[in-house]
Short mmCIF file of the C-alpha atoms (twelve columns), coordinates in Angstrom:
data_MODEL
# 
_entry.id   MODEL 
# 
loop_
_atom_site.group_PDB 
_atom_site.id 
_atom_site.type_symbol 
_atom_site.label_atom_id 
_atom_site.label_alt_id 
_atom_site.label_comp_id 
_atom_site.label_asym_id 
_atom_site.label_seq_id 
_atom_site.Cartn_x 
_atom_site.Cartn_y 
_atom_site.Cartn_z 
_atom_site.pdbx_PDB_model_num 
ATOM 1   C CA . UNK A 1   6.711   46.198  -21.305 1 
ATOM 2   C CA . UNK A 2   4.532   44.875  -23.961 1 
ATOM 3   C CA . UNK A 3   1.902   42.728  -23.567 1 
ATOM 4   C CA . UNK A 4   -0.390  40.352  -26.105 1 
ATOM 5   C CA . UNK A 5   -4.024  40.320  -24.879 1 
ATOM 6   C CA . UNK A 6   -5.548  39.310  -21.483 1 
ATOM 7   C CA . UNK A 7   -5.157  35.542  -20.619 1 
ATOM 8   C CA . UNK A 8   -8.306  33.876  -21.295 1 
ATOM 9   C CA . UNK A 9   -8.653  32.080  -18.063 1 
ATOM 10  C CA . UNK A 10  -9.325  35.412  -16.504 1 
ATOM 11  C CA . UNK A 11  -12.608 35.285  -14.492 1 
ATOM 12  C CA . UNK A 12  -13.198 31.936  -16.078 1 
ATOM 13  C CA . UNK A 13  -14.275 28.653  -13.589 1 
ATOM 14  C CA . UNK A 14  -13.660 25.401  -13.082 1 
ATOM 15  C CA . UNK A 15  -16.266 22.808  -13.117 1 
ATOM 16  C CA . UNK A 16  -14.037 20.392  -11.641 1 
ATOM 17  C CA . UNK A 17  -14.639 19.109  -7.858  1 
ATOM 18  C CA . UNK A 18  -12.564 16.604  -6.213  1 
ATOM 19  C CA . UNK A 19  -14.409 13.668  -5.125  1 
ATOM 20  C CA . UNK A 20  -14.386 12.737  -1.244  1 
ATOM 21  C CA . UNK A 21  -11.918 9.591   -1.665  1 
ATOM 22  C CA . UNK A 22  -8.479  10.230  -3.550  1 
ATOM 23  C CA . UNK A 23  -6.951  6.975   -4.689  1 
ATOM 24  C CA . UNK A 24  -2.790  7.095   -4.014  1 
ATOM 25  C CA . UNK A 25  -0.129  4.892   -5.244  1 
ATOM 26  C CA . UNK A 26  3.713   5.290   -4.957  1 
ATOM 27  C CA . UNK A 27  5.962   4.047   -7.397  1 
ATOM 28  C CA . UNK A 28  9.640   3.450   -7.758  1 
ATOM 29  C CA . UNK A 29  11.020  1.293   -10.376 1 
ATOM 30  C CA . UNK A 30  14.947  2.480   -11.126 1 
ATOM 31  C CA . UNK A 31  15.534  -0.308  -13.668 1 
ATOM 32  C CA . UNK A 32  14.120  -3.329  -14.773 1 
ATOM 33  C CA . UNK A 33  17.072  -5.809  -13.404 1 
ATOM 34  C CA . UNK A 34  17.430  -8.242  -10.638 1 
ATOM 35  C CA . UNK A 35  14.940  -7.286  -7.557  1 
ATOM 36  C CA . UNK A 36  13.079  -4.983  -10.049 1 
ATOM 37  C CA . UNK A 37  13.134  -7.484  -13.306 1 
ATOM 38  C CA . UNK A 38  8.708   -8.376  -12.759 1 
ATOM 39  C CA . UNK A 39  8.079   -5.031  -11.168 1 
ATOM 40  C CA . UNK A 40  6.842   -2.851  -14.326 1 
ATOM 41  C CA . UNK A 41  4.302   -6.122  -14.543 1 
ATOM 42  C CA . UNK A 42  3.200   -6.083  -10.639 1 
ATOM 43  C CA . UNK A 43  2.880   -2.109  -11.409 1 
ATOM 44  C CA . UNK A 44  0.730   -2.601  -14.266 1 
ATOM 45  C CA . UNK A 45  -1.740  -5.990  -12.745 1 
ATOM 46  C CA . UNK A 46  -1.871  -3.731  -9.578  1 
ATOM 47  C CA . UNK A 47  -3.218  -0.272  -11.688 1 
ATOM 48  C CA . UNK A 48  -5.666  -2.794  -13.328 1 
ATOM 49  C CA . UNK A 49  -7.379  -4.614  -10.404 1 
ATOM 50  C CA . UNK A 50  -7.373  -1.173  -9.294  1 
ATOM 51  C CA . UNK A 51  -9.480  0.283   -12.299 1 
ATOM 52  C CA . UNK A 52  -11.070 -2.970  -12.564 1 
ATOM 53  C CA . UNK A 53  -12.270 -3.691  -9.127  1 
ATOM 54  C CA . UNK A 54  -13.419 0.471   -7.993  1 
ATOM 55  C CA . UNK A 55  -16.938 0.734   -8.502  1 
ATOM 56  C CA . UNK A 56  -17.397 4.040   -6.184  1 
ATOM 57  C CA . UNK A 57  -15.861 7.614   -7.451  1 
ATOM 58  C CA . UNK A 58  -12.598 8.830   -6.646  1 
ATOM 59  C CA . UNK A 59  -9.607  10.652  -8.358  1 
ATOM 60  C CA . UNK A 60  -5.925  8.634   -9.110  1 
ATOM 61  C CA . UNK A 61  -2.925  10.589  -7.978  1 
ATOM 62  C CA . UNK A 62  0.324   8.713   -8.845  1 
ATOM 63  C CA . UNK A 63  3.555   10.152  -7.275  1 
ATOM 64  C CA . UNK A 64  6.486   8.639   -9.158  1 
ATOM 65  C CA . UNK A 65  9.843   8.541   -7.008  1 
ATOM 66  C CA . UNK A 66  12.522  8.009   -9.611  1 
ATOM 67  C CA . UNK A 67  11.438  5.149   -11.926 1 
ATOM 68  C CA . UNK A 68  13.170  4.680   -15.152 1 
ATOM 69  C CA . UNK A 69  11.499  6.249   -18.244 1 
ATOM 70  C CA . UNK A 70  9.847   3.287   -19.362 1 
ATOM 71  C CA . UNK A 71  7.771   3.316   -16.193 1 
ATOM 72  C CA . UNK A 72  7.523   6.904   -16.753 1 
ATOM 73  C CA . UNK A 73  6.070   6.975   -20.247 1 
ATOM 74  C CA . UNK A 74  3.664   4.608   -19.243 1 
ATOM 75  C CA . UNK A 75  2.333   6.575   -16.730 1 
ATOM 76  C CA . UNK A 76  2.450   9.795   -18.700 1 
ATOM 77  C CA . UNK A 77  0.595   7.658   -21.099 1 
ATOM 78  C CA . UNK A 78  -2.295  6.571   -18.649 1 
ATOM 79  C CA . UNK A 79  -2.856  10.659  -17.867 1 
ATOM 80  C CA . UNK A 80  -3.140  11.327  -21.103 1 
ATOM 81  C CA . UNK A 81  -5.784  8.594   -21.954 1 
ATOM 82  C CA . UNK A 82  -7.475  9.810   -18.450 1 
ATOM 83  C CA . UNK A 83  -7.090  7.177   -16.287 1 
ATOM 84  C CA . UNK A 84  -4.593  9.458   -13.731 1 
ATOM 85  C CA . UNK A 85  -5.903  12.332  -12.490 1 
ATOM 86  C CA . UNK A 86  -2.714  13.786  -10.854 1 
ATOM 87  C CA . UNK A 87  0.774   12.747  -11.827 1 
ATOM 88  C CA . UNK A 88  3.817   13.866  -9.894  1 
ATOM 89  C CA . UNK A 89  7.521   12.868  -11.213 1 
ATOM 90  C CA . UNK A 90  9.986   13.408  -9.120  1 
ATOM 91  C CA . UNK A 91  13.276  13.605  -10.971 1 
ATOM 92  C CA . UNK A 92  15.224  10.947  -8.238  1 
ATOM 93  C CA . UNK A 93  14.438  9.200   -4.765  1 
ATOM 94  C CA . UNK A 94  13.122  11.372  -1.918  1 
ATOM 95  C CA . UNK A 95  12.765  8.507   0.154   1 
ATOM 96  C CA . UNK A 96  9.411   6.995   1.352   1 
ATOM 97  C CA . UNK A 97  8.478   9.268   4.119   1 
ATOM 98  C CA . UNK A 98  10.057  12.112  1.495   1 
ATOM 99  C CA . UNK A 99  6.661   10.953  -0.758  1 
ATOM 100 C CA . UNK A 100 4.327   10.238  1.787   1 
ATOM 101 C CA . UNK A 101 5.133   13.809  2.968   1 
ATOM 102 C CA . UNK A 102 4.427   15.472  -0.627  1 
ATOM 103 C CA . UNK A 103 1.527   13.115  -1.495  1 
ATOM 104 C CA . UNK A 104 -0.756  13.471  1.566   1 
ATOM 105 C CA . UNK A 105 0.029   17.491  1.462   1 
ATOM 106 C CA . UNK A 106 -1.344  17.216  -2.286  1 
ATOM 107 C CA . UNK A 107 -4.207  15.735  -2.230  1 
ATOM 108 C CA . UNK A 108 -7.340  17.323  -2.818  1 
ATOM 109 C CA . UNK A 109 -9.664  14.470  -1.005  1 
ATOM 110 C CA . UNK A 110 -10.830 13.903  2.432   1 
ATOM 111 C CA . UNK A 111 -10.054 10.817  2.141   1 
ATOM 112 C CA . UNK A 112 -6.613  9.201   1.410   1 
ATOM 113 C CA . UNK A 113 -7.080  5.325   0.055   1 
ATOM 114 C CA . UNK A 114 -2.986  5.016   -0.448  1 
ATOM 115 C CA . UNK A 115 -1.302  1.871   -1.543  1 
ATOM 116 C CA . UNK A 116 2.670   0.698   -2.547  1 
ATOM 117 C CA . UNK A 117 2.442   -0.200  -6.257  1 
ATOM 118 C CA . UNK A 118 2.108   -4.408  -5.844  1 
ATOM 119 C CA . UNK A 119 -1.080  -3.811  -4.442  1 
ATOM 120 C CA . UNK A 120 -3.795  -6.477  -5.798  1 
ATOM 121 C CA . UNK A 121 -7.403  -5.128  -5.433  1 
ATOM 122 C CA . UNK A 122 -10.251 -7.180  -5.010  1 
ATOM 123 C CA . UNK A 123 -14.216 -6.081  -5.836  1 
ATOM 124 C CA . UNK A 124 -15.561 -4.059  -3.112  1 
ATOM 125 C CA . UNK A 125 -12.064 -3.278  -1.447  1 
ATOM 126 C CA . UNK A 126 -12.741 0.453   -0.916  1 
ATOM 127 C CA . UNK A 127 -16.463 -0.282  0.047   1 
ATOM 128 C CA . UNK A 128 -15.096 -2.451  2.857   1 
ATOM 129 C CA . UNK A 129 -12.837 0.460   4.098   1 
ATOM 130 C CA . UNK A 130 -15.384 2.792   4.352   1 
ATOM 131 C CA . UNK A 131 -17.385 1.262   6.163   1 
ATOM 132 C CA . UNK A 132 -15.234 0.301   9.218   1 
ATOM 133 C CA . UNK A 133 -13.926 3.847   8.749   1 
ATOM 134 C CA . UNK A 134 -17.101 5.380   9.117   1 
ATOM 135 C CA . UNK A 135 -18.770 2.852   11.804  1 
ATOM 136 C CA . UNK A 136 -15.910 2.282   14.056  1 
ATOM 137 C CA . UNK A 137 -15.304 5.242   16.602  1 
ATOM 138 C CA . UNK A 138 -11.836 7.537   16.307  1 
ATOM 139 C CA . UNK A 139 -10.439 5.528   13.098  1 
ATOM 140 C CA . UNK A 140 -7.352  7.093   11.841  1 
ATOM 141 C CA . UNK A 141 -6.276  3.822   9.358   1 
ATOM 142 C CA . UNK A 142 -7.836  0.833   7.711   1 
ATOM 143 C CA . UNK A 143 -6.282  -1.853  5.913   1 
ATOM 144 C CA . UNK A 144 -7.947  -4.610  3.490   1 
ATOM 145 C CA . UNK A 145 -6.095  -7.574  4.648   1 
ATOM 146 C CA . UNK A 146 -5.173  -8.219  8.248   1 
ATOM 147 C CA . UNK A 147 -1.786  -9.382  8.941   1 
ATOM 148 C CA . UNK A 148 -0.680  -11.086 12.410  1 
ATOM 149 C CA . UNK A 149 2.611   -8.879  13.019  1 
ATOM 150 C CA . UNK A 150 0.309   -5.897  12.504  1 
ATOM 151 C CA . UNK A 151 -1.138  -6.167  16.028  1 
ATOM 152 C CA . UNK A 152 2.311   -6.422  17.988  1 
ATOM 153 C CA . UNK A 153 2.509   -2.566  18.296  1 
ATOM 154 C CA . UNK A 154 0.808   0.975   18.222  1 
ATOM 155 C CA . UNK A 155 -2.565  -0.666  20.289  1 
ATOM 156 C CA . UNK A 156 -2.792  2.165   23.367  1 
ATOM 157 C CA . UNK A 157 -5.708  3.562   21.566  1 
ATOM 158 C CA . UNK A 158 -7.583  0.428   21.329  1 
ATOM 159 C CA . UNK A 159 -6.570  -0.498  25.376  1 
ATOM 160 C CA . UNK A 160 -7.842  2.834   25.943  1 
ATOM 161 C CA . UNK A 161 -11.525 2.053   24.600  1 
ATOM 162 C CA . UNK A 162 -11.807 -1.385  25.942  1 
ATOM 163 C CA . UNK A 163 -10.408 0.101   29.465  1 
ATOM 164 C CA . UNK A 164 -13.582 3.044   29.085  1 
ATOM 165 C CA . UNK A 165 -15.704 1.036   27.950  1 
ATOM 166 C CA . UNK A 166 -17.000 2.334   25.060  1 
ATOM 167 C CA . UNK A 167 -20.450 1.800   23.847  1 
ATOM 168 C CA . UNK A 168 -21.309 -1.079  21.619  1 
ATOM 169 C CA . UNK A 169 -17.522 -1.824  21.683  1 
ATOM 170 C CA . UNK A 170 -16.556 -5.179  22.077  1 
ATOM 171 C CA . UNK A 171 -12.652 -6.490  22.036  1 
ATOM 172 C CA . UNK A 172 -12.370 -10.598 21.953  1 
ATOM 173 C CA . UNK A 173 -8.709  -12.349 21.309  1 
ATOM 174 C CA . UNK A 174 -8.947  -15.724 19.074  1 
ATOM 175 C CA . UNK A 175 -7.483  -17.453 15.912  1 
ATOM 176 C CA . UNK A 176 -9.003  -15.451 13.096  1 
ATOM 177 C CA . UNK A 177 -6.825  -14.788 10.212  1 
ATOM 178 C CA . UNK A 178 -6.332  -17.813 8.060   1 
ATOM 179 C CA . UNK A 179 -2.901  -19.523 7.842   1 
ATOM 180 C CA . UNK A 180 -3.046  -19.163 3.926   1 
ATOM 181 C CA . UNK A 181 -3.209  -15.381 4.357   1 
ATOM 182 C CA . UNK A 182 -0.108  -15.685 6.491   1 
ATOM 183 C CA . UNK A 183 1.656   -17.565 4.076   1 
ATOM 184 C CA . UNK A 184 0.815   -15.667 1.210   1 
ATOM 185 C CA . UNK A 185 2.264   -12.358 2.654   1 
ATOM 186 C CA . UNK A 186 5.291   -14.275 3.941   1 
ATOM 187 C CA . UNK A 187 6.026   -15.272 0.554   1 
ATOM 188 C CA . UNK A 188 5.036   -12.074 -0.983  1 
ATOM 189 C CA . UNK A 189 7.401   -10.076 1.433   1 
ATOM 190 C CA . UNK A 190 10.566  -12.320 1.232   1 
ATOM 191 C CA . UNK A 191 10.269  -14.117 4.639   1 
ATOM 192 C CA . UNK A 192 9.843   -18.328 5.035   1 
ATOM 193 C CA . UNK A 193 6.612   -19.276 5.342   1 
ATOM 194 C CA . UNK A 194 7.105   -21.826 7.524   1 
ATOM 195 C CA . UNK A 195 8.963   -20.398 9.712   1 
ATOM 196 C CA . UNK A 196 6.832   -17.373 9.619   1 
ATOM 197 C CA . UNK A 197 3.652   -19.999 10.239  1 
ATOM 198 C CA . UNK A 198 5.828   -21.610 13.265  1 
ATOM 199 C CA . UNK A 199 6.723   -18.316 15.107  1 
ATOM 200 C CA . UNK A 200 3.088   -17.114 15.142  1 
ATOM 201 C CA . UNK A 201 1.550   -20.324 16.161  1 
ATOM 202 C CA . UNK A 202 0.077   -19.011 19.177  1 
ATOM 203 C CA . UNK A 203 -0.653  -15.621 18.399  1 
ATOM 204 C CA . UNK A 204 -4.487  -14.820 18.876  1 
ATOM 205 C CA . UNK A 205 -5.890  -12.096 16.445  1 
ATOM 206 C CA . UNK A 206 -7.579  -9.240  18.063  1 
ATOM 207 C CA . UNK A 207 -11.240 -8.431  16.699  1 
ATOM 208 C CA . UNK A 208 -12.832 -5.620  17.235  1 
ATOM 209 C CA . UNK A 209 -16.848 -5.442  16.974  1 
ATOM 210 C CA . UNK A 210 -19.180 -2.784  16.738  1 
ATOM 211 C CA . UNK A 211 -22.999 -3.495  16.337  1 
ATOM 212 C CA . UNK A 212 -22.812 -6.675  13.784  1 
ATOM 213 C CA . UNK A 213 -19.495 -4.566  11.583  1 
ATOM 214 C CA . UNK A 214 -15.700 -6.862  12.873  1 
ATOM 215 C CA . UNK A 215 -12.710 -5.837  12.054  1 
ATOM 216 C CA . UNK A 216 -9.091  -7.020  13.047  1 
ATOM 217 C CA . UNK A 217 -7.204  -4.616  15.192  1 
ATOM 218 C CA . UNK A 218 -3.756  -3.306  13.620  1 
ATOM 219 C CA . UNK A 219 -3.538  -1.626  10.194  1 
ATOM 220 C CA . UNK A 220 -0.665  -1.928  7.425   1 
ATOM 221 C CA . UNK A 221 1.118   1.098   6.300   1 
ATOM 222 C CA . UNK A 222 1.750   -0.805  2.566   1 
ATOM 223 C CA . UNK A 223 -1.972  -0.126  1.871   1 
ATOM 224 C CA . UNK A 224 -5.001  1.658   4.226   1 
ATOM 225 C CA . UNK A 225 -6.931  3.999   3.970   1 
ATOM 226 C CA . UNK A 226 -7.202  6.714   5.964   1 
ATOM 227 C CA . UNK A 227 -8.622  10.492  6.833   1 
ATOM 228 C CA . UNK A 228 -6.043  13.413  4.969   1 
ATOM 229 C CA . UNK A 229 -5.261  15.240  8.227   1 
ATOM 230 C CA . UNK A 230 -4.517  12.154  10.177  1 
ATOM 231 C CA . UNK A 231 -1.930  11.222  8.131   1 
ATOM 232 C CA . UNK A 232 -0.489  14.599  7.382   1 
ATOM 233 C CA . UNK A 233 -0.486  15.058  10.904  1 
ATOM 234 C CA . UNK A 234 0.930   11.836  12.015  1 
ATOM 235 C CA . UNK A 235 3.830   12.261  9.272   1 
ATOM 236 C CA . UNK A 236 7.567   13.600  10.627  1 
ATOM 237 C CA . UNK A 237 8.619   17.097  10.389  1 
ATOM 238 C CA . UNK A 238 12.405  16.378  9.166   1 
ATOM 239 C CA . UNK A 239 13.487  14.865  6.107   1 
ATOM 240 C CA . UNK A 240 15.351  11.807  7.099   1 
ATOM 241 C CA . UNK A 241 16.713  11.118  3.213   1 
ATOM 242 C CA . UNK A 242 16.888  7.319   4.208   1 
ATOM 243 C CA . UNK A 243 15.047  5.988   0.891   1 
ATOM 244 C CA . UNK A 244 13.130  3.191   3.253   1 
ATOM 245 C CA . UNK A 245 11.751  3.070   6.950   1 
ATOM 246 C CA . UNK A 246 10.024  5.555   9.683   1 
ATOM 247 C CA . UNK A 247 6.952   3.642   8.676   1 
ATOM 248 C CA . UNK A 248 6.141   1.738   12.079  1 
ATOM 249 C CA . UNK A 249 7.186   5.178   13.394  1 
ATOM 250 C CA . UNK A 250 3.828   6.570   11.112  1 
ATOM 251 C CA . UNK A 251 1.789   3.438   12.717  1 
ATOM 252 C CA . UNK A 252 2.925   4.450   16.135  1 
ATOM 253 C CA . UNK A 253 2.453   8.275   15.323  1 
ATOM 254 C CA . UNK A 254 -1.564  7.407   14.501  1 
ATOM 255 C CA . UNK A 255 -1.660  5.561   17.739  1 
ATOM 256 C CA . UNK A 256 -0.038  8.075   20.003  1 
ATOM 257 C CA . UNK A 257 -2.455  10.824  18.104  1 
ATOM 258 C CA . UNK A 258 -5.540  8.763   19.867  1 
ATOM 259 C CA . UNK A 259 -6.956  6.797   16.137  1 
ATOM 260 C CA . UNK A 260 -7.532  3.446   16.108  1 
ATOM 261 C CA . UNK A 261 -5.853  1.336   13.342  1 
ATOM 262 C CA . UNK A 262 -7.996  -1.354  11.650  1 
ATOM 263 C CA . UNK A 263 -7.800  -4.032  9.390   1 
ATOM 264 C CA . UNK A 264 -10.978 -5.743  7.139   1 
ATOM 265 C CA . UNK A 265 -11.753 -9.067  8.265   1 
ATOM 266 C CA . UNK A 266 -11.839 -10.235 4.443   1 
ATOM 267 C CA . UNK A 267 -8.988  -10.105 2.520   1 
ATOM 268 C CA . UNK A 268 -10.201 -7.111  -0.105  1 
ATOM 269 C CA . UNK A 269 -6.586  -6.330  -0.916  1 
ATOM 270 C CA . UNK A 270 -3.411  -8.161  -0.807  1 
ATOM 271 C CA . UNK A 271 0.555   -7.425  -0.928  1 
ATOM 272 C CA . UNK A 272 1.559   -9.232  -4.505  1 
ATOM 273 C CA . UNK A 273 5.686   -8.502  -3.567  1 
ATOM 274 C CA . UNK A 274 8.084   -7.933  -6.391  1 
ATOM 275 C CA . UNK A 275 6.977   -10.617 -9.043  1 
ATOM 276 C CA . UNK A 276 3.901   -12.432 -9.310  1 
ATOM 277 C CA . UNK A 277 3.680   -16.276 -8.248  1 
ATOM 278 C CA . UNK A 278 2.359   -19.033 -10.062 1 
ATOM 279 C CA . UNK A 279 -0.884  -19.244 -7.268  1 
ATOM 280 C CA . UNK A 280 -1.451  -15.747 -8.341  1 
ATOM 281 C CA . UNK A 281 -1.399  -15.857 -11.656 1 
ATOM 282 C CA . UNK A 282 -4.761  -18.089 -10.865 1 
ATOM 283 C CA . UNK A 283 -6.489  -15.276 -9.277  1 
ATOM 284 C CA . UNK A 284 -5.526  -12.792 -11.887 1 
ATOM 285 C CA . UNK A 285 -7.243  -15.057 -14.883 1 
ATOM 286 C CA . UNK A 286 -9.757  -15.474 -12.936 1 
ATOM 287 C CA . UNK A 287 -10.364 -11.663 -13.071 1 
ATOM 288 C CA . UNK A 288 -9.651  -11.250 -16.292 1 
ATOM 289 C CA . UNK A 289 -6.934  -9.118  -16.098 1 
ATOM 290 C CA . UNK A 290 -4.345  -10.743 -17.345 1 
ATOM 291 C CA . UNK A 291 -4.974  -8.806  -20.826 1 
ATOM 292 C CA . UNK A 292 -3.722  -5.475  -18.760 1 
ATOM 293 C CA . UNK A 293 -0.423  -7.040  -18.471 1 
ATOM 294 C CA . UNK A 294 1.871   -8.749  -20.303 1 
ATOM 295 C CA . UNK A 295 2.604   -11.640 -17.335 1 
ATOM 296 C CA . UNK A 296 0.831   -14.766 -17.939 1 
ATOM 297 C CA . UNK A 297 2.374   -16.846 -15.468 1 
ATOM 298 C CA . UNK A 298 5.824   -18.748 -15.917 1 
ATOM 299 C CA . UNK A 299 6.762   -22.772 -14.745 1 
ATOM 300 C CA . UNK A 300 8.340   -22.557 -11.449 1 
ATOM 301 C CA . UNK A 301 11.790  -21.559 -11.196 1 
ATOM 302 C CA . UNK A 302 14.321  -24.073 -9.611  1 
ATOM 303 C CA . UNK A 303 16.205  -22.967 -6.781  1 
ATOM 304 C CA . UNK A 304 19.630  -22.059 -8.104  1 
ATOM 305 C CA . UNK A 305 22.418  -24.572 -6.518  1 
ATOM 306 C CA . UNK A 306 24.270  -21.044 -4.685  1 
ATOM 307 C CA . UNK A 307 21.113  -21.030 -2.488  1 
ATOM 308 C CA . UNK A 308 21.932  -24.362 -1.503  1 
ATOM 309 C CA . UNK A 309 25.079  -23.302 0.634   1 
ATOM 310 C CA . UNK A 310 24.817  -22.358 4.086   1 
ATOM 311 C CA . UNK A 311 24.821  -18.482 4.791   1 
ATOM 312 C CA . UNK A 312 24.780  -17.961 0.983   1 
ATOM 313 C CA . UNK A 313 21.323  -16.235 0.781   1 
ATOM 314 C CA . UNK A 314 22.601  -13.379 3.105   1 
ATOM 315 C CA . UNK A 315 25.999  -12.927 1.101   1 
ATOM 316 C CA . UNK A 316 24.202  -12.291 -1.889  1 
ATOM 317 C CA . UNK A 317 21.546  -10.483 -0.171  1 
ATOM 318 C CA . UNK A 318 24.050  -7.939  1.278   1 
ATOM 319 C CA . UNK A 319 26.163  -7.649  -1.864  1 
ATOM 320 C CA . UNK A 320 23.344  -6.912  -4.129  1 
ATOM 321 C CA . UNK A 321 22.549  -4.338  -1.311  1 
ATOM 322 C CA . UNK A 322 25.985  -2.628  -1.710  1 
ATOM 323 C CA . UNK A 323 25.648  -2.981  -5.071  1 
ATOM 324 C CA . UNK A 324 22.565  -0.987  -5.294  1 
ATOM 325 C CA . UNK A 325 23.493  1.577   -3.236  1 
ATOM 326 C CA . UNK A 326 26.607  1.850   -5.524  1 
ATOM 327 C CA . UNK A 327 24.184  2.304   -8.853  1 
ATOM 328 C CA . UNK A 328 21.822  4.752   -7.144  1 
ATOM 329 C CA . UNK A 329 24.406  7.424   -6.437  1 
ATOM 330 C CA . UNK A 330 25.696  7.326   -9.899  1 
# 
């Protein structure tokens, strides 16, 4: 068989080295209607506090799990003007899990700093990570904002160094994450605030102190960062297909595997949800980075009369369910 010359690559190298923290977002946007209408804005505020606020090296790999091609071409477009390093389009929906499993098998860092894509970054959020990560004995996760629930499960590993005793360790229970925090990720994950507030009321926050470095016990799987072969390890052999879920099984996986899960004591990070409020919009001018997106903030939205029925919320709720399940498998 013919061929045309040698390749040119041939005993040719690469200069290229990957630097010790890979930055990882996932991102699904199907469409830009109902639940998804703001999210192509929350995707692009959360890529700029990202560039914005990341003063220490690393490399951006973005796995894309079925977003429409508007979300697509952006991101295509952000590789080609450099700001993605590694871009992965997967042609539908492999579920969460699915991802995680392809993404942390990827990477070419040590380090993993993974996030959900309504992720807001704050200066010195990877900074704080590190160095809990790298001060704290046996750390397998670290999140940059603590949230109450977080410390409800997936603590043996923690019981097991306050039991030994370990060295400079030191474990006290007390009211330490603000109410506002609380609120905020209420809000930002669809729950009531106040009953949210009201449920948690007496919950004491674990912190966890080593030399004059705190940190909050429990870590969130929406955003941490964490050591590659933790996570890879920690991560299920089967494919489930189930689009959502198995991710307090990962928390509890990390535990059982002897790491300790951690959360900063300052909020460096925090979950924005699927549309950005009018309190946030503060916070983003205040960065400056409302010129990467094209949200600016909106007046308040009245709460449509429907809402005002008894029961109503979780009719609709389950109906647009059903209805998106419907759409997907088209």
């Amino acid at each position: 068989m013919a061929r045309l010359g040698v390749n040119p690559a041939r005993g040719k190298y690469s200069e290229y080295r990957p630097v010790r923290v890979t930055v990882v977002m996932l991102t699904y946007i199907p469409h830009l209607e109902g639940y998804f209408r703001d999210r192509f804005e929350v995707l692009k505020l959360s890529l700029a506090s990202l560039h914005r606020n990341t003063s220490l090296p690393y490399d951006l790999f973005i796995f894309d799990n079925g977003s429409c091609p508007q979300v697509v071409d952006y991101l295509n477009q952000l590789q080609h003007n450099g700001d993605i390093q590694y871009l992965l389009l997967s042609a539908k929906n492999i579920g969460k899990i699915g991802a995680l499993k392809v993404i942390f098998n990827a990477i070419p860092g040590e380090l993993a700093a993974y996030s959900d894509d309504d992720i807001l970054f704050y200066p010195g959020w990877l900074e704080a990570h590190l160095d809990i990560l790298e001060k704290f004995p046996q750390v397998g996760m670290v999140s940059g904002v603590p949230v109450r629930n977080a410390s409800k499960h997936a603590m043996q590993t923690l019981d097991r160094f306050r039991n030994e005793g370990t060295h400079g360790l030191t474990v006290v229970s007390e009211r330490r994450i603000p109410d506002d925090w609380e609120w905020d990720w209420a809000v930002s994950t669809g729950r009531d605030p106040g009953q949210h507030l009201e449920s948690t009321k007496n919950e004491l926050d674990t912190v966890v102190k080593i030399d004059d470095l705190e940190a909050i016990a429990g870590a969130n799987h929406f955003q941490f960062v964490a050591p590659k072969d933790v996570i890879v390890e920690a991560l299920p052999n089967n494919w489930s297909g189930k689009l959502m879920g198995h991710m307090v099984e990962l928390d509890e996986a990390v535990d059982n595997l002897g790491y300790l899960r951690l959360s900063t004591v300052q909020r460096v990070t925090r979950h924005i949800g699927n549309t950005i409020s009018e309190e946030l919009v503060n916070e983003v001018k205040a960065m400056d980075l409302t010129a990467a997106t094209s949200f600016h903030g909106s007046a308040r939205k009245q709460r449509h009369w429907l809402l005002a029925i008894p029961g109503m919320r979780r009719i609709i709720k389950a109906l647009y369910d059903r209805l998106f399940n419907i759409l997907h498998h088209i």
